[in-house]
N, C-alpha and C positions, 0 to 999 in steps of 0.2 A: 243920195245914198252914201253911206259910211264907207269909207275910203278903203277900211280889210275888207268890208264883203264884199267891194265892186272887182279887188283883185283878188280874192278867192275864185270869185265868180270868172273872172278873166283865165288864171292857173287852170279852171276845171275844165274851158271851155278852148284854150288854145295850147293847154302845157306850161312848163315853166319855162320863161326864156331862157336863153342860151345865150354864155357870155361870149364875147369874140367869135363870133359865127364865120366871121371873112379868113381869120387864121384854121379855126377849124375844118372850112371846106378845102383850102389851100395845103395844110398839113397832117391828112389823115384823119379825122377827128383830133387831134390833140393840140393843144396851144405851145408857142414858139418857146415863152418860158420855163417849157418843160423838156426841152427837147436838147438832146445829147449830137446827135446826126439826125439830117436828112439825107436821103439817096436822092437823084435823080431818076428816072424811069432807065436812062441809058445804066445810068452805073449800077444798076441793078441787074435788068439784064446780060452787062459783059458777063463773061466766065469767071472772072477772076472774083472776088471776094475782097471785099476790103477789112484788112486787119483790126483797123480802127474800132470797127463796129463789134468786132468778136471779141476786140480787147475790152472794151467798155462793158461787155456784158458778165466779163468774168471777173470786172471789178464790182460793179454795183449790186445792189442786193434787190434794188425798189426799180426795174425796169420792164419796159412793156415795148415790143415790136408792132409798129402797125403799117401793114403791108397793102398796097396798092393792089386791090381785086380783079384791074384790068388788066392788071400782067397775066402772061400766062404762068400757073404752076411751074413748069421748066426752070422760069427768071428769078424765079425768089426762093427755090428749094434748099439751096445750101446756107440759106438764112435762117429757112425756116426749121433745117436738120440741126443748125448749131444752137438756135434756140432753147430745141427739143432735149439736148445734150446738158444744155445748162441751165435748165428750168428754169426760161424764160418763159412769160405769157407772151403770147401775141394774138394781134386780130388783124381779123384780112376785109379789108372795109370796100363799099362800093361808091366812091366817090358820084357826088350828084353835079358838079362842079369840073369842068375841066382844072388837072393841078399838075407840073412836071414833075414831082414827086412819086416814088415807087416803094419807099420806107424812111419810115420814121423810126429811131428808137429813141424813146424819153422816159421819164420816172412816170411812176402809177399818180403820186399826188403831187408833189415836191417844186416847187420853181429852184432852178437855178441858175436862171438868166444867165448864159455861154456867150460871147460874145460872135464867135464864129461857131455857126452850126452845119458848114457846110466843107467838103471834103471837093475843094476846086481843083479840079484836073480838065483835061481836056473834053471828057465826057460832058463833065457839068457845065461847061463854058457853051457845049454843043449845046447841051437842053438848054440853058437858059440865054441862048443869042446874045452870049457875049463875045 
């Protein structure tokens, strides 16, 4: 059989695949070279707010929030109010995959390969058993 119609046939019958599937379950739907921050589950739900994240959203133009659906509403509101304030998008995803992650923000398309995408404190040190 001709090689486009056996993966036509394939696309119609399973979807198209999906690249980096091990980063996407791990980082919210989104890939790590996209990606500005991750939170931890903990440093998410502290009360405090991390600056970093709010700052980055008032810089960039092309950013999207995507928010851990197994928190409770409570844990990620005033992410999701400053969001709302600076017309950010976001999505609140339901992880199929256990992941210590509670939010992501990254561009909508854009790689920018970050070297450090994480905000290490003691919270994050707690989640990730360091």
């Amino acid at each position: 059989m001709n090689h486009k119609i056996q993966e036509k046939m394939d696309y119609a019958l399973r979807g198209t695949p999906q690249v980096k599937i091990e980063e996407r379950n791990l980082f919210l739907t989104t890939i790590a070279e996209r990606i500005f921050y991750a939170l931890t589950l903990s440093q998410v739900r502290t009360s405090a707010i991390y600056r970093e994240v709010i700052d980055k959203m008032d810089k960039e133009q092309d950013v999207q929030l995507f928010i851990n659906g197994n928190l409770s509403y409570s844990d990620y509101a005033k992410y999701v109010q400053a969001a709302n304030s600076k017309g950010v998008r976001f999505t609140i995803t339901n992880p199929q995959h256990e992941t210590p992650f509670g939010l992501v923000l990254a561009t909508e398309r854009r790689a920018i390969d970050l070297d450090n995408i994480f905000i290490e404190d003691e919270l994050y040190e707690y989640d990730m058993g360091e």
